[in-house]
VEXZA-316287 format. One record per atom (N, C-alpha, C, O): chain; x, y, z; atom name. Coordinates in pm, whole numbers, plus 50000, padded with zeros to 5 digits. Layout:
// residues N
['A', [X, Y, Z], 'CA'] ...
This chain:
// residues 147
['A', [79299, 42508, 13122], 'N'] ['A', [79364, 42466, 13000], 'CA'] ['A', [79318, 42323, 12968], 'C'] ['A', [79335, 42228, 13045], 'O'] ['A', [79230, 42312, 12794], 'N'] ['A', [79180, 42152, 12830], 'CA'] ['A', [79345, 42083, 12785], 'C'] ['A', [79447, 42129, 12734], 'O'] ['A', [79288, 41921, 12848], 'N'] ['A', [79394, 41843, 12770], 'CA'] ['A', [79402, 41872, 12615], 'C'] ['A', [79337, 41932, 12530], 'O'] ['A', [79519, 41797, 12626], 'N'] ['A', [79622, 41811, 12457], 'CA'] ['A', [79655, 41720, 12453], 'C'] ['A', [79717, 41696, 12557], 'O'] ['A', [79654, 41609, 12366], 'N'] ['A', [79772, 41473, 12352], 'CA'] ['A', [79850, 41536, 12254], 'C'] ['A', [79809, 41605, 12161], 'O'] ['A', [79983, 41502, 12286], 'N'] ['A', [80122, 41522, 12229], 'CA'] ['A', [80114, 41468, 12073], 'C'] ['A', [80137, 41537, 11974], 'O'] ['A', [80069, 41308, 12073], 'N'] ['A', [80079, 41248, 11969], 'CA'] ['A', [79965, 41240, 11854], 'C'] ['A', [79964, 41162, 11759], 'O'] ['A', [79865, 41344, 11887], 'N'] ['A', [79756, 41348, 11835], 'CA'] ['A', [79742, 41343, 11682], 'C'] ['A', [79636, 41291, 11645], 'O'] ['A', [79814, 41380, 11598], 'N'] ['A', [79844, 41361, 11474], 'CA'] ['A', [79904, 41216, 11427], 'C'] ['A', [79866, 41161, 11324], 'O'] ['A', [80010, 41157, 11522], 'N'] ['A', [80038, 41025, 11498], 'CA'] ['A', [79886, 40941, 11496], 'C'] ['A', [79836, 40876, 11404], 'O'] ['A', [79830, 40972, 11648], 'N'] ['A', [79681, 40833, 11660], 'CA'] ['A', [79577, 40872, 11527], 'C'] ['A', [79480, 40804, 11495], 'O'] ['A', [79628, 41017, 11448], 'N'] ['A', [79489, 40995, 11348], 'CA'] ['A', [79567, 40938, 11241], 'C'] ['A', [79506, 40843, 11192], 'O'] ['A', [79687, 40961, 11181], 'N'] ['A', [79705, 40861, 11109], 'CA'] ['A', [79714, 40714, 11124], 'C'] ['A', [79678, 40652, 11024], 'O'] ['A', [79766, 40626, 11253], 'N'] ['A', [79750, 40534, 11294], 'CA'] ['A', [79572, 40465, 11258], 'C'] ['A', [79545, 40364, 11193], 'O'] ['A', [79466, 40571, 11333], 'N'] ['A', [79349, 40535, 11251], 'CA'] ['A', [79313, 40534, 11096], 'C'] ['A', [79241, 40453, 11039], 'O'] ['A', [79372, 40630, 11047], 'N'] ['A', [79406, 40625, 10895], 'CA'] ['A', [79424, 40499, 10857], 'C'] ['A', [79325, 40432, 10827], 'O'] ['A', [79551, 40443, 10852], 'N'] ['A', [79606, 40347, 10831], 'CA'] ['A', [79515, 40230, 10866], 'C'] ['A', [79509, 40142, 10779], 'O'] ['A', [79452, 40214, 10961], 'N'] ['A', [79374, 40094, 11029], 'CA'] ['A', [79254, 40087, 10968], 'C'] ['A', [79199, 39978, 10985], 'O'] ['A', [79179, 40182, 10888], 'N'] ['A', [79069, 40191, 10837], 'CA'] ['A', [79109, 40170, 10643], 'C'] ['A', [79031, 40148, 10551], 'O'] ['A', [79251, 40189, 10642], 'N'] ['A', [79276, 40125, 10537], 'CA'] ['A', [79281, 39976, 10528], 'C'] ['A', [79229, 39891, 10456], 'O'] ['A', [79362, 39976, 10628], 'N'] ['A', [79405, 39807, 10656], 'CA'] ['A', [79267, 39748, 10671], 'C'] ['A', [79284, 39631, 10636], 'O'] ['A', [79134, 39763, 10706], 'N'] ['A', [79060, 39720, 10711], 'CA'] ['A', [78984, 39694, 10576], 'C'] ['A', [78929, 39591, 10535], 'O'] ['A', [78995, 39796, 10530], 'N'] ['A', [78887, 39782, 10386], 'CA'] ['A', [79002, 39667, 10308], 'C'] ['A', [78959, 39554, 10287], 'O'] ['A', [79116, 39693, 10275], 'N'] ['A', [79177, 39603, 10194], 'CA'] ['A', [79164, 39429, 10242], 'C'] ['A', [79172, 39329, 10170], 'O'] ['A', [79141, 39438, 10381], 'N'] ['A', [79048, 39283, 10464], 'CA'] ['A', [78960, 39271, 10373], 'C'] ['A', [78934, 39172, 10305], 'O'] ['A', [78900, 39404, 10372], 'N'] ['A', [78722, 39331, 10320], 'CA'] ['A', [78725, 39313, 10208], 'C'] ['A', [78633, 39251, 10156], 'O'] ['A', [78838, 39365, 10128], 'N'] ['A', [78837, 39313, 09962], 'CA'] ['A', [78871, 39183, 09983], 'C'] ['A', [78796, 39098, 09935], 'O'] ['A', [78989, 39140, 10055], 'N'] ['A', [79003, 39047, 10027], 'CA'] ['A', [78959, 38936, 10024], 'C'] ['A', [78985, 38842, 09948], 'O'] ['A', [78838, 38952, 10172], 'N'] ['A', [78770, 38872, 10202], 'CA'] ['A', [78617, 38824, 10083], 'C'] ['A', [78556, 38717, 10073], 'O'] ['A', [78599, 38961, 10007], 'N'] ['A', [78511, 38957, 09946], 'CA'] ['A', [78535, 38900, 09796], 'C'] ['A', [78437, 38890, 09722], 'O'] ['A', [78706, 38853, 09734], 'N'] ['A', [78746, 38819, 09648], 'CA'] ['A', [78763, 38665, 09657], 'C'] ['A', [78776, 38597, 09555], 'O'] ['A', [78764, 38614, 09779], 'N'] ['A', [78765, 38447, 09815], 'CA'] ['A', [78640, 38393, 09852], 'C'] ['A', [78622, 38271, 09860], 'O'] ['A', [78524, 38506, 09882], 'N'] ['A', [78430, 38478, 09892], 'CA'] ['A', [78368, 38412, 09765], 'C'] ['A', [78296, 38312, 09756], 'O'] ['A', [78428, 38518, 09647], 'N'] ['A', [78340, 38479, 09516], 'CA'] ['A', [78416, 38421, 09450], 'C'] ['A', [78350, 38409, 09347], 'O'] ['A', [78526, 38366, 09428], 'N'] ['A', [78605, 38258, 09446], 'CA'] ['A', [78526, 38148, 09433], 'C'] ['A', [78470, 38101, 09334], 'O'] ['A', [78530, 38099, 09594], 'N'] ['A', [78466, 38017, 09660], 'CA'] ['A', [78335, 37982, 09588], 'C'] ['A', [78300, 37865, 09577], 'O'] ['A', [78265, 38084, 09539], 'N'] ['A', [78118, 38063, 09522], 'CA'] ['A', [78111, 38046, 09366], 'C'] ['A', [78001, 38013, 09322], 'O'] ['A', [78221, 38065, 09269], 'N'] ['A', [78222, 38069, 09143], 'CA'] ['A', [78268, 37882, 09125], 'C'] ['A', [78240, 37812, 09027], 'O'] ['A', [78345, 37838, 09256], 'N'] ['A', [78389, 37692, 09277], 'CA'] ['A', [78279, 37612, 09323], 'C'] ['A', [78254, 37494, 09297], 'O'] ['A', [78221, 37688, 09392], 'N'] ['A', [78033, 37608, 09445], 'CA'] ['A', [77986, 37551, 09328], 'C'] ['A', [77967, 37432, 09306], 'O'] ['A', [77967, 37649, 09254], 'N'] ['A', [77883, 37684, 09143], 'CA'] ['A', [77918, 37577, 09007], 'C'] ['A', [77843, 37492, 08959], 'O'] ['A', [78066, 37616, 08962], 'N'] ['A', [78120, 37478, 08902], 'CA'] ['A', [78111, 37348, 08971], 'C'] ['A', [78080, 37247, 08907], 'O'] ['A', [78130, 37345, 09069], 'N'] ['A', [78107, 37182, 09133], 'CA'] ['A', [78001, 37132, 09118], 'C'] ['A', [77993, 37013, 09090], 'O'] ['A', [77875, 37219, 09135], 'N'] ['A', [77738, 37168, 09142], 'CA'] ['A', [77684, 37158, 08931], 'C'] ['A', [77620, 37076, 08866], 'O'] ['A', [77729, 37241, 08909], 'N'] ['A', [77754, 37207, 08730], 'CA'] ['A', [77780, 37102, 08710], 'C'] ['A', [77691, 37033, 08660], 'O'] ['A', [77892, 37048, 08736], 'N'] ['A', [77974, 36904, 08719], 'CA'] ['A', [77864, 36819, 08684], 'C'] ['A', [77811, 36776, 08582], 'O'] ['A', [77846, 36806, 08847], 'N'] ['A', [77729, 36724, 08931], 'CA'] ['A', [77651, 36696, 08854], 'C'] ['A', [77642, 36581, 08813], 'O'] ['A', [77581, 36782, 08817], 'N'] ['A', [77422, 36775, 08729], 'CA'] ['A', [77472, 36722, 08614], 'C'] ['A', [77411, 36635, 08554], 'O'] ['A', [77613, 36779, 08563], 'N'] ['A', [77586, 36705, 08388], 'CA'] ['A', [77667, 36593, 08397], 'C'] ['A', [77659, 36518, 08300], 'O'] ['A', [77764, 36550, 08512], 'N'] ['A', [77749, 36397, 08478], 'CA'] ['A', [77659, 36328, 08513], 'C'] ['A', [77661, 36212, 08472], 'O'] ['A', [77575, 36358, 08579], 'N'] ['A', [77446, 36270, 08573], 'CA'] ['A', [77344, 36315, 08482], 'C'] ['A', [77234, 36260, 08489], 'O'] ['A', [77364, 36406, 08398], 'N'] ['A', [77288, 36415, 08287], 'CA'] ['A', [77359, 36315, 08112], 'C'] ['A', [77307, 36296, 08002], 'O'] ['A', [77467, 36285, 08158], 'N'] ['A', [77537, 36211, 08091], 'CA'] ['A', [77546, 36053, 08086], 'C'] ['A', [77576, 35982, 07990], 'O'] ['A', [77512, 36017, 08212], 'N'] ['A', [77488, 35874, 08238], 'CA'] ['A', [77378, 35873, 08203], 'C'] ['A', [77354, 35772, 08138], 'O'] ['A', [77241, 35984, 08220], 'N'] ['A', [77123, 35945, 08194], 'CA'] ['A', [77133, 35950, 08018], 'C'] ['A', [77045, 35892, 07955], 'O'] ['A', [77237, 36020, 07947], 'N'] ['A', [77241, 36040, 07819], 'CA'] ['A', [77279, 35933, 07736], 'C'] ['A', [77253, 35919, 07616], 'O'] ['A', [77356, 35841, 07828], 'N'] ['A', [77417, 35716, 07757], 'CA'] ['A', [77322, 35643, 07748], 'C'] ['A', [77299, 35596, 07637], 'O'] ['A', [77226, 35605, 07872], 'N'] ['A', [77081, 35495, 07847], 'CA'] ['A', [76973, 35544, 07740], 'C'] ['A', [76885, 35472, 07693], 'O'] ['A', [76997, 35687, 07707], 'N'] ['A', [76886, 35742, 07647], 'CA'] ['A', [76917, 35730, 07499], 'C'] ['A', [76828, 35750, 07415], 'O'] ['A', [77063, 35692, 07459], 'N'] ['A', [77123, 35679, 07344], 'CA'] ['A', [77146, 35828, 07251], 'C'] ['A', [77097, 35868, 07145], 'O'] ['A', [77232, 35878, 07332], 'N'] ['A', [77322, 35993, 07267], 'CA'] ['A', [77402, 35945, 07202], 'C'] ['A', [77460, 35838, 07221], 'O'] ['A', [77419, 36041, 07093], 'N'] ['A', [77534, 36023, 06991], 'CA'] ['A', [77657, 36015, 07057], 'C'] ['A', [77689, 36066, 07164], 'O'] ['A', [77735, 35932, 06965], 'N'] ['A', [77867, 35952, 06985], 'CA'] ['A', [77921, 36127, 06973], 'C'] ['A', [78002, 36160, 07060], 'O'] ['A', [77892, 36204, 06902], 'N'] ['A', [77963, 36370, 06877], 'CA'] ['A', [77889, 36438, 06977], 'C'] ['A', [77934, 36546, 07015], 'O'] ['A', [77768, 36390, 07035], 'N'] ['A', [77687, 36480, 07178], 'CA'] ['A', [77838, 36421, 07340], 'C'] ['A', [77906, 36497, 07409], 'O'] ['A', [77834, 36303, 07340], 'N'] ['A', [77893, 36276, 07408], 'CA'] ['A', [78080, 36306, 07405], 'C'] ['A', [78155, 36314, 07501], 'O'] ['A', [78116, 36320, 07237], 'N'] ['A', [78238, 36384, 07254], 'CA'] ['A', [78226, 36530, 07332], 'C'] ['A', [78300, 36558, 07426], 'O'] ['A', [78138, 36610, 07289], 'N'] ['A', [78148, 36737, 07303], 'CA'] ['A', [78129, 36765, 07440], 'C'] ['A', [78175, 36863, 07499], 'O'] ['A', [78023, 36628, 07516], 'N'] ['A', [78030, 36692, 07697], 'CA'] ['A', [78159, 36665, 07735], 'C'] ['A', [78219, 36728, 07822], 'O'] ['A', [78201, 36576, 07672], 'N'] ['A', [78321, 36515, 07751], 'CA'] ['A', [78457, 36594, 07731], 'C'] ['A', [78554, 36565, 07801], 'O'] ['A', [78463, 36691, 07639], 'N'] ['A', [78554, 36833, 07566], 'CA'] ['A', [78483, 36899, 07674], 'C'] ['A', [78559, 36899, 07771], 'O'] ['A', [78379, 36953, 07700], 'N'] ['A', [78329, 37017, 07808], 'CA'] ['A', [78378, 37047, 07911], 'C'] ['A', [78426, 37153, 07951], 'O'] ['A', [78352, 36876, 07989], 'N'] ['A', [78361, 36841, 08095], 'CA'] ['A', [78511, 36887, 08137], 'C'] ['A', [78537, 36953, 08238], 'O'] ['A', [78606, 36841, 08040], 'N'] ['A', [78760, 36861, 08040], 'CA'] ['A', [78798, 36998, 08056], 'C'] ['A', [78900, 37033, 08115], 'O'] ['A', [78718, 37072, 08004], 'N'] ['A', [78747, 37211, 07995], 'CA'] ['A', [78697, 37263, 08121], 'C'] ['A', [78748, 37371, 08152], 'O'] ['A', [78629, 37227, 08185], 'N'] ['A', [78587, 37279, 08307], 'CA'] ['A', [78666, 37213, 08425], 'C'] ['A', [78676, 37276, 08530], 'O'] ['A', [78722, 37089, 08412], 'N'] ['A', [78818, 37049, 08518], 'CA'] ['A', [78932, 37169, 08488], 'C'] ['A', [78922, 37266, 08564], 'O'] ['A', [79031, 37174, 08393], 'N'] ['A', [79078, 37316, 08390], 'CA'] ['A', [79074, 37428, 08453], 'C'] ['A', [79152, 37480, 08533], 'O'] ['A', [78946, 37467, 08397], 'N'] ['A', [78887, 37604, 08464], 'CA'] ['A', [78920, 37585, 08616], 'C'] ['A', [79009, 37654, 08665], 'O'] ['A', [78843, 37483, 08700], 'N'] ['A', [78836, 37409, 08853], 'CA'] ['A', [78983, 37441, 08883], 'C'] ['A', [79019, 37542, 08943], 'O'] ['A', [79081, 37328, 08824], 'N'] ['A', [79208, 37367, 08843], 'CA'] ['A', [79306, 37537, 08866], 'C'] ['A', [79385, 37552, 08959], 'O'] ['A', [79278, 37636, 08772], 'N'] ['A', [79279, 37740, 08794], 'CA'] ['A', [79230, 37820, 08893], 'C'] ['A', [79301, 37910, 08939], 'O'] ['A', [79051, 37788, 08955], 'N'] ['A', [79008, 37861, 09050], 'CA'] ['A', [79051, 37803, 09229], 'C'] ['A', [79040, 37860, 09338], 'O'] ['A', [79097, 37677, 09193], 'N'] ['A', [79164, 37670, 09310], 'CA'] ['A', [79306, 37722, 09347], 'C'] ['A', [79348, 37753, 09459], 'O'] ['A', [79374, 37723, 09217], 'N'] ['A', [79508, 37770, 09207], 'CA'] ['A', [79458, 37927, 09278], 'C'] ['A', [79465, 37952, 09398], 'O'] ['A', [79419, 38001, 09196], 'N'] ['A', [79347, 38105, 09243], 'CA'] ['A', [79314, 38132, 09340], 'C'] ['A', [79338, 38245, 09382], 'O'] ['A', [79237, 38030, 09426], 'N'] ['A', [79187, 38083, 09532], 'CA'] ['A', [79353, 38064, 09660], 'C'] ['A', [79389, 38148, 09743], 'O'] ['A', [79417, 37931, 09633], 'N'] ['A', [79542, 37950, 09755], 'CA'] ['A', [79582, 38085, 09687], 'C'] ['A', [79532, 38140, 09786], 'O'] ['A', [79623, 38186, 09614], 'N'] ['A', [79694, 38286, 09631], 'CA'] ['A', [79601, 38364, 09693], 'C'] ['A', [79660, 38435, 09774], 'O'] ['A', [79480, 38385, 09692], 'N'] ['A', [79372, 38473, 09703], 'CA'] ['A', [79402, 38458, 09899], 'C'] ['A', [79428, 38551, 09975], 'O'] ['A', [79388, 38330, 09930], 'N'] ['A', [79411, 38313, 10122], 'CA'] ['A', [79510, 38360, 10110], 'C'] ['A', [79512, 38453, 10191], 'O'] ['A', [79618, 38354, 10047], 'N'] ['A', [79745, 38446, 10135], 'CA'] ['A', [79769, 38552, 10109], 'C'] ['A', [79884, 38582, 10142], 'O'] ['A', [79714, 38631, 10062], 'N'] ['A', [79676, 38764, 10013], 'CA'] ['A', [79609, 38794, 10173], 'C'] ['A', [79661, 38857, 10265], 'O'] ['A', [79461, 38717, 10170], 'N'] ['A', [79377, 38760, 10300], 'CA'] ['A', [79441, 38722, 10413], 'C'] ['A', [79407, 38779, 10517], 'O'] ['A', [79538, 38628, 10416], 'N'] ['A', [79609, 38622, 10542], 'CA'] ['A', [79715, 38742, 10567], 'C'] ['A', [79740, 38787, 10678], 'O'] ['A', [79763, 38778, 10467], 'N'] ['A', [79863, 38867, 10474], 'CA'] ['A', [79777, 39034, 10514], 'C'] ['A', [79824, 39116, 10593], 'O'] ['A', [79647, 39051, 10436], 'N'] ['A', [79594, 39176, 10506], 'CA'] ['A', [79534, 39148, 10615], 'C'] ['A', [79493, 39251, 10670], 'O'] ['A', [79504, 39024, 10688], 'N'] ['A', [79492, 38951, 10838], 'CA'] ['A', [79585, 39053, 10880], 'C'] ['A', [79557, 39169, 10910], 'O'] ['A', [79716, 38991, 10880], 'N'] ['A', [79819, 39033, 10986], 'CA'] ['A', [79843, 39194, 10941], 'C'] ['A', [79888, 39261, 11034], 'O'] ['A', [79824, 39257, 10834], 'N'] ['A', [79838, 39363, 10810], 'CA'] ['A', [79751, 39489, 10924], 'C'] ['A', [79803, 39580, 10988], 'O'] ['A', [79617, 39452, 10917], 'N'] ['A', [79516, 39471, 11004], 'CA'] ['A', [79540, 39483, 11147], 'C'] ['A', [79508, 39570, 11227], 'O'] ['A', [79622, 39340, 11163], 'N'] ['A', [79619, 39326, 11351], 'CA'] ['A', [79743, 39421, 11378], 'C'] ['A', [79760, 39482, 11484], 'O'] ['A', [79834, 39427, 11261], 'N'] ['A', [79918, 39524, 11317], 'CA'] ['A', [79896, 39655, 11300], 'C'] ['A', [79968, 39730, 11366], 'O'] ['A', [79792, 39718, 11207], 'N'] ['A', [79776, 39838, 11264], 'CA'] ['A', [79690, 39840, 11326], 'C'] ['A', [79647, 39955, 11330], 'O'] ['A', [79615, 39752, 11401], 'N'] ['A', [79523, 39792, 11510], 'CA'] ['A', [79583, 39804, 11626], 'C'] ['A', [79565, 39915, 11677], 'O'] ['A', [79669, 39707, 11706], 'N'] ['A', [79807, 39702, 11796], 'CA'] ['A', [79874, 39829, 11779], 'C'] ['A', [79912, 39882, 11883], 'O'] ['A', [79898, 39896, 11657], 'N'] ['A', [79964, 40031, 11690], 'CA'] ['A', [79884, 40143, 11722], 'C'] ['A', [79941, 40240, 11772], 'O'] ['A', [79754, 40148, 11700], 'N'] ['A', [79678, 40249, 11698], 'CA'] ['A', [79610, 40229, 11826], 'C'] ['A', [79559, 40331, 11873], 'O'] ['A', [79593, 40089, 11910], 'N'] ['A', [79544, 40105, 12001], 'CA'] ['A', [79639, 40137, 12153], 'C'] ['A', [79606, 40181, 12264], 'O'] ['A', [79788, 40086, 12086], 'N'] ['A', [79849, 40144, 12192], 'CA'] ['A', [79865, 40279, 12182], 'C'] ['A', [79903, 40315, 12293], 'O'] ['A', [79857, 40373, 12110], 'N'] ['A', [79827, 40503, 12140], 'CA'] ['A', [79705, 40583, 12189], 'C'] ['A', [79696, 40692, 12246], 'O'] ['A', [79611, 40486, 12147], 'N'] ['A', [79538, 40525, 12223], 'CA'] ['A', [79517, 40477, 12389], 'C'] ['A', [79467, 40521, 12493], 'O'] ['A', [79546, 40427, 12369], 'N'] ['A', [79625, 40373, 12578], 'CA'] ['A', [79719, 40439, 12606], 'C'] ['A', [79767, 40413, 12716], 'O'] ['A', [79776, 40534, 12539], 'N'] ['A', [79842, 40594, 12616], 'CA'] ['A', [79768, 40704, 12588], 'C'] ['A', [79708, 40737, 12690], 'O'] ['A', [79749, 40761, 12516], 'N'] ['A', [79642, 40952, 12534], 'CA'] ['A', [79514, 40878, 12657], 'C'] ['A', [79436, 40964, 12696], 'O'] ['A', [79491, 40754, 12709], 'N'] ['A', [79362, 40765, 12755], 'CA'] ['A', [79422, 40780, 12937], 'C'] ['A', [79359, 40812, 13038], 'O'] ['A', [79595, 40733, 12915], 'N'] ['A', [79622, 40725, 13022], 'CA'] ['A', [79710, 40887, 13044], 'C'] ['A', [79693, 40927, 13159], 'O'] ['A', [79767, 40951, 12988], 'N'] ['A', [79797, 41068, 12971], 'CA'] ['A', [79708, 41169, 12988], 'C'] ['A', [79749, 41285, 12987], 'O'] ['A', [79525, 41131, 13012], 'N'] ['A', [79441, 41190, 12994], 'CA'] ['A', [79459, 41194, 13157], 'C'] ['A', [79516, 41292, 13205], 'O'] ['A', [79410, 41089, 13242], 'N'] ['A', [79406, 41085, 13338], 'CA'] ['A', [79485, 41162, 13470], 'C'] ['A', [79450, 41222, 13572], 'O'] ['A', [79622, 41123, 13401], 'N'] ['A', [79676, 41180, 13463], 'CA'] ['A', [79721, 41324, 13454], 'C'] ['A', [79807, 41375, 13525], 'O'] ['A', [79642, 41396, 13342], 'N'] ['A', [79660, 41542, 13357], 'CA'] ['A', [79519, 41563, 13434], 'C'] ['A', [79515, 41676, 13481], 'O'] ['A', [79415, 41497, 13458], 'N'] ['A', [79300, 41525, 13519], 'CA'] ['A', [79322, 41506, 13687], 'C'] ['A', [79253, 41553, 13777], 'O'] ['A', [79426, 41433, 13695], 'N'] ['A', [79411, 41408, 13869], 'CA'] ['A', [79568, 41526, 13865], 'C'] ['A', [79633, 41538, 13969], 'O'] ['A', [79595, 41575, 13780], 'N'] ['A', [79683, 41694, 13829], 'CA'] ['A', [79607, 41780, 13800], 'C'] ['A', [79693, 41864, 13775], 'O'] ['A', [79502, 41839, 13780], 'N'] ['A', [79443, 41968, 13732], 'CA'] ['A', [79372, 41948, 13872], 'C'] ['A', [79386, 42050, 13941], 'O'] ['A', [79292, 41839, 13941], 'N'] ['A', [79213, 41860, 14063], 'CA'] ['A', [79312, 41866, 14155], 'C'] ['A', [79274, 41926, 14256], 'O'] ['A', [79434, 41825, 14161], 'N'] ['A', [79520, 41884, 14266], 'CA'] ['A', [79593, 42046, 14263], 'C'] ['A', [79664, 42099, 14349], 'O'] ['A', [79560, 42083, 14173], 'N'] ['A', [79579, 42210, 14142], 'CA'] ['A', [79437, 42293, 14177], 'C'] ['A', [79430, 42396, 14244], 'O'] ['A', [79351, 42238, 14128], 'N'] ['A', [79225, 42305, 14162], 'CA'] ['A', [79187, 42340, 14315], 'C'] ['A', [79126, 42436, 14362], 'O'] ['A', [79257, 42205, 14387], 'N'] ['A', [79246, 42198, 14559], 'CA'] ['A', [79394, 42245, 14586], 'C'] ['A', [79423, 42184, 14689], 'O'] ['A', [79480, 42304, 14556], 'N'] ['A', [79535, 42415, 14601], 'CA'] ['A', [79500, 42564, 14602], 'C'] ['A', [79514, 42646, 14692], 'O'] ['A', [79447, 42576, 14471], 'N'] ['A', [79367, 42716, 14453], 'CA'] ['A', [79273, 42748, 14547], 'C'] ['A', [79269, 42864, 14589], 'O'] ['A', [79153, 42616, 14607], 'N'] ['A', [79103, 42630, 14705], 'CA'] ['A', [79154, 42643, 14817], 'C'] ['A', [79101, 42726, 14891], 'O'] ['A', [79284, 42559, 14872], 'N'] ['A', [79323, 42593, 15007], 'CA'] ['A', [79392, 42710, 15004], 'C'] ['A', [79404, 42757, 15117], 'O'] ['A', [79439, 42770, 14926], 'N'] ['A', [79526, 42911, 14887], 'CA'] ['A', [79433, 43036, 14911], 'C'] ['A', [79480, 43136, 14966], 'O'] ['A', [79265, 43029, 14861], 'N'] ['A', [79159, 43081, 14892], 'CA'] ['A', [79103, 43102, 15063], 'C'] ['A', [79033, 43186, 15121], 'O'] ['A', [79148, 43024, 15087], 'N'] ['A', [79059, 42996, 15241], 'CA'] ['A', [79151, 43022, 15293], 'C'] ['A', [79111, 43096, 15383], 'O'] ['A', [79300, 43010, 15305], 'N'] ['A', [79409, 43062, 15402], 'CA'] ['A', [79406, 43209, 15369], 'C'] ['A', [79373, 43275, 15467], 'O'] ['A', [79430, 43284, 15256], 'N'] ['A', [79396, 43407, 15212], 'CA'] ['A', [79285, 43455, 15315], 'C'] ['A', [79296, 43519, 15420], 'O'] ['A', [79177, 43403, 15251], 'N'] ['A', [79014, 43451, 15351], 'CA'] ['A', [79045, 43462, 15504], 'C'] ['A', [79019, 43567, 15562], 'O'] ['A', [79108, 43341, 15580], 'N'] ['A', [79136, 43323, 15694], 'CA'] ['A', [79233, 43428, 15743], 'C'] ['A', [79212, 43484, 15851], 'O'] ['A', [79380, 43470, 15642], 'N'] ['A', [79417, 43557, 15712], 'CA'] ['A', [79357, 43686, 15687], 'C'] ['A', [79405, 43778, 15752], 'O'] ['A', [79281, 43707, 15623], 'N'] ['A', [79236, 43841, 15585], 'CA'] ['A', [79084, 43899, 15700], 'C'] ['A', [79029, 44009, 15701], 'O'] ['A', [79057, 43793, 15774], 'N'] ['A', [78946, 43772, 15859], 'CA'] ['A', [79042, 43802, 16005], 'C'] ['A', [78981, 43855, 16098], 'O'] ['A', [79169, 43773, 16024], 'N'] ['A', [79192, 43831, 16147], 'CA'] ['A', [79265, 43938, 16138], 'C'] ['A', [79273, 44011, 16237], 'O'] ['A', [79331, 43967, 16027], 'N'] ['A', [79376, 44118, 16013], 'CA'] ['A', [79291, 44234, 16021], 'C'] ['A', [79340, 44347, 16009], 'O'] 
């Protein structure tokens, strides 16, 4: 008779669950990623046009060129403001499918510690059964050899 785990339907949804809990990680991880990289990206913008702006003042830009970077500029501190706002909810989102994750991995792996240990021990009872069948064989044989 092979093994059977009892709970075998629980550990596949438990994996269920853990392979959910995982992908919703990787969204999350993949939504602070670009976040992050949409905040790179504005920062290094900044960068370049205020120093395209200082070089604009020696070069003698208009007064309405220089209103309009500077409406710009304002509008993109904004934006900045928002994508950081953005991004703290975005970490506790990914912290929260963090712990979401570790706890269904903790549940799914203690079941599987126990079917691996439930395994065992129907295997060292099946060879003690197996070595009764044998000594049950040979006492049989033995008495059947002096009868």
């Amino acid at each position: 008779m092979p093994f059977r785990f009892a709970l075998a339907p629980l550990l596949r949804l438990r994996q269920s669950i853990e392979r959910q809990r995982t992908l919703v990680l990787q969204k999350a991880n993949l939504e602070v990623s670009r976040v992050e990289e949409t905040l790179a990206q504005l920062e290094r913008y900044l960068s370049d046009s205020a120093r395209a702006d200082s070089k604009g003042l020696t070069a003698g830009r208009t007064a309405a060129e220089l209103q309009f970077a500077a409406v710009l500029r304002e509008n993109l501190l904004r934006f900045r403001l928002d994508l950081e706002s953005e991004l703290r909810k975005l970490e506790l989102l990914r912290q929260k499918a963090l712990g979401d994750y570790h706890q269904a991995y903790r549940e799914r792996d203690a079941l599987e510690t126990l079917r691996a240990r439930q395994r065992v021990l129907y295997q060292q009872e099946q060879a003690r059964r197996d070595q009764q069948e044998l000594d049950a064989d040979y006492l049989l044989q033995r008495w059947h050899h002096r009868s």
